[in-house]
C-alpha positions as CSV (number, residue, x, y, z in Angstrom):
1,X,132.1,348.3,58.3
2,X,134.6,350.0,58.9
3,X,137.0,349.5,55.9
4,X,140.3,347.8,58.5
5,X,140.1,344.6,60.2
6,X,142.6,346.4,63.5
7,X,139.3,349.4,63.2
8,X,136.5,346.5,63.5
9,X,138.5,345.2,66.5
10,X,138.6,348.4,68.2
11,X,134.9,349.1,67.2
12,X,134.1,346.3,69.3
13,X,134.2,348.3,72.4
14,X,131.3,351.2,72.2
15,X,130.6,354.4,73.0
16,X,133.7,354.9,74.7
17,X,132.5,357.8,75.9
18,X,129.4,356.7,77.9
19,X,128.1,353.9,78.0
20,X,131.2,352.2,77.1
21,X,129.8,348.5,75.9
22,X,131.7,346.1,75.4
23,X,131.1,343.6,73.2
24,X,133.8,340.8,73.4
25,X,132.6,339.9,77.1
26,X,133.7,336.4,77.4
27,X,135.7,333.7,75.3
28,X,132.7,333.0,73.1
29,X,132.5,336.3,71.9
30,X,136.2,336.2,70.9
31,X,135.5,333.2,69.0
32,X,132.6,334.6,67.4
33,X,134.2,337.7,66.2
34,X,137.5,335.8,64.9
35,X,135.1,333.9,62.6
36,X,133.4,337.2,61.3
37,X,136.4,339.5,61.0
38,X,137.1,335.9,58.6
39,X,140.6,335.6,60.3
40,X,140.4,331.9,61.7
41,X,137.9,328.8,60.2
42,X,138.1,327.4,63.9
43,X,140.3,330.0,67.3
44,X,140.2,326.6,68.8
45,X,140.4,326.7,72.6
46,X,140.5,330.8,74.0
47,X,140.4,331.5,77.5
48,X,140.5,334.3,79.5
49,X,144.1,335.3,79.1
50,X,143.4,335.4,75.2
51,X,140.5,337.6,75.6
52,X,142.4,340.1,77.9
53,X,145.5,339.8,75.5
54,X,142.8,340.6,72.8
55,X,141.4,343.3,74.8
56,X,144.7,345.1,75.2
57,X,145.8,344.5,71.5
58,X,142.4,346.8,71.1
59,X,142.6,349.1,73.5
60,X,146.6,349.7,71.7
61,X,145.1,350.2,68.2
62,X,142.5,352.4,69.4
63,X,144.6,354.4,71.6
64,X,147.5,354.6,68.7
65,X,144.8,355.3,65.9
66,X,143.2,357.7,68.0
67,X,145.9,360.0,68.3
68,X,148.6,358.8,65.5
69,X,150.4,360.2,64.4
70,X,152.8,361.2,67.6
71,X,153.6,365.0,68.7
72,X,157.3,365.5,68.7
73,X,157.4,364.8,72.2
74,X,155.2,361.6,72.5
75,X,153.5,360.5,76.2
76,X,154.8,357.6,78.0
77,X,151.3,355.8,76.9
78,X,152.0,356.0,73.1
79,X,155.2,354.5,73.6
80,X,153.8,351.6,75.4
81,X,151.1,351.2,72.9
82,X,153.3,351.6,70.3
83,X,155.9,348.8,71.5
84,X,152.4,346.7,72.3
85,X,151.5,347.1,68.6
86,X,155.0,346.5,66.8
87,X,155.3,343.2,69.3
88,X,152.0,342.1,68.2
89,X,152.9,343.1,64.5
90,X,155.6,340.0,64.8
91,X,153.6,337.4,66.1
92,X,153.0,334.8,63.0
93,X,149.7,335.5,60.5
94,X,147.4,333.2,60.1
95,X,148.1,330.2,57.6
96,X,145.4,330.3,54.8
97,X,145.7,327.1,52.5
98,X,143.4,326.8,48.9
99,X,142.3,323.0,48.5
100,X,141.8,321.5,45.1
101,X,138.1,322.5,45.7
102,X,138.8,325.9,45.9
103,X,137.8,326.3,49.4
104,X,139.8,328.3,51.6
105,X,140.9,327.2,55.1
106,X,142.3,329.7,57.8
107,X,144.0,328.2,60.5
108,X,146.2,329.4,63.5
109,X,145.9,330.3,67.5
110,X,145.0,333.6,69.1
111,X,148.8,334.8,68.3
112,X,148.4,334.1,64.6
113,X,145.0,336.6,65.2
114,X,146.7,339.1,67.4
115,X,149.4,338.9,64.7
116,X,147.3,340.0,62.0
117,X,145.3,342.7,63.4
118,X,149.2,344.3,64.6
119,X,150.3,343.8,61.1
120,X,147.1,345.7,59.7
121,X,147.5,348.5,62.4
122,X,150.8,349.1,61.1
123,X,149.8,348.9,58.0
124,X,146.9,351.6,58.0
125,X,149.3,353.9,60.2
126,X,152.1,353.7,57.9
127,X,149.8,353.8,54.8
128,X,147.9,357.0,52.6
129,X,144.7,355.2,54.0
130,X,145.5,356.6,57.3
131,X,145.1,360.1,56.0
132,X,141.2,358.6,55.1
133,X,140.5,357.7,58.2
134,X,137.4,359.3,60.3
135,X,135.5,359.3,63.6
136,X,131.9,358.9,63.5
137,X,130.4,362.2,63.3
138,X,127.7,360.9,65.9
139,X,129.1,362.6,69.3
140,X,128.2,360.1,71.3
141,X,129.4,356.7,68.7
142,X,133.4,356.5,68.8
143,X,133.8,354.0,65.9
144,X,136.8,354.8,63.7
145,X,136.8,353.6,59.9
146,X,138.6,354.5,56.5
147,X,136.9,356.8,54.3
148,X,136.8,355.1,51.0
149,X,134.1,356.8,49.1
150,X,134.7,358.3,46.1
151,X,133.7,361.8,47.2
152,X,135.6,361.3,50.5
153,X,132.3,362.5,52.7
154,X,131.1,359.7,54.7
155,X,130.6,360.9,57.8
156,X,129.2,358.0,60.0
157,X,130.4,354.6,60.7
158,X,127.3,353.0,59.1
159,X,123.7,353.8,58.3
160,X,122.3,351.6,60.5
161,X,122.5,352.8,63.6
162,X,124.2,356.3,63.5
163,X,123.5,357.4,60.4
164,X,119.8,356.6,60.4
165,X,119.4,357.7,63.5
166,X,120.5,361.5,63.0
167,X,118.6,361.7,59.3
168,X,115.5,360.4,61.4
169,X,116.4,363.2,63.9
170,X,117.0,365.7,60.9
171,X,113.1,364.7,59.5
172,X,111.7,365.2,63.0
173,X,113.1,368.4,63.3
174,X,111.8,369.9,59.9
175,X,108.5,368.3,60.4
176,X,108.4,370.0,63.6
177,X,109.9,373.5,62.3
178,X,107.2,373.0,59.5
179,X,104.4,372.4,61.5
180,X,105.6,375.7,64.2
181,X,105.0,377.6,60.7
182,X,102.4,376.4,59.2
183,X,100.5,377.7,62.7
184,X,101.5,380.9,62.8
């Protein structure tokens, strides 16, 4: 969705500026979303300690992505998100094996996942994609994600719940406007 695997990780906390859902609440959901974001066949055991190392890992590339890249004179909290991000970014990746079937196994531990999102953050930041990247243009959404249509114009961070919403907000409106004219 939204073109990164370090912005799907940060997506996973909403609406940062209300309602602020989170959506990694407990171990499960860690393992859930390790299997989607197609990093690990099996995260094995997680606890809580991974979750809130996960959790801070995504509050970093948010934070960094958010307001990369640095003024001359960089707050104390980039630094530390910074250093939080290029530790990460040296933790092993996870260990991806072809068998003479041609399946693909992914294996590793939560450093080998906290290791690949780093290494992607650093990637996008140091990269031409960053220049692509985008907020959502709904006020409310805060999901980041690289721009990589052709025209460079996407403007939401999927039809599905943003962008629908404000084109069915947009037809309301004419209808609305149409049907104020039509009376007088």
């Amino acid at each position: 969705m939204s073109g990164r695997l370090c912005l799907d990780l940060a997506g996973t906390k909403l609406w940062r500026r209300s309602l602020r859902t989170e959506l990694l609440n407990s171990p499960d959901d860690m393992r859930r979303w390790v299997r989607q974001a197609e990093l690990l066949d099996d995260p094995g055991p997680v606890d809580a300690r991974a979750l809130e190392r996960l959790h801070r890992l995504r509050e970093a590339v948010y934070t960094l992505a958010a307001s990369w890249p640095p003024s001359d004179h960089p707050d104390a909290d980039v630094g530390e998100v910074l250093a939080e991000v290029n530790e990460a970014a040296r933790l092993p990746l996870p260990k991806h094996q072809l068998e003479a079937s041609g399946r693909l196994t992914r294996t590793g531990s939560v450093d080998e996942v906290l290791g690949a999102v780093a290494r992607d953050t650093v990637d996008l930041l140091s990269s031409a994609h960053f220049a692509r990247m985008r907020e959502c243009a709904n006020p409310d959404c805060t999901r980041l994600f690289v721009d990589l249509s052709h025209s460079g114009a996407r403007r939401w961070c999927g039809m599905a719940e943003c962008g629908n919403r404000h084109k069915a907000a947009s037809y309301r409106k004419r209808k609305k406007q149409t049907a104020v004219e039509a009376a007088a």
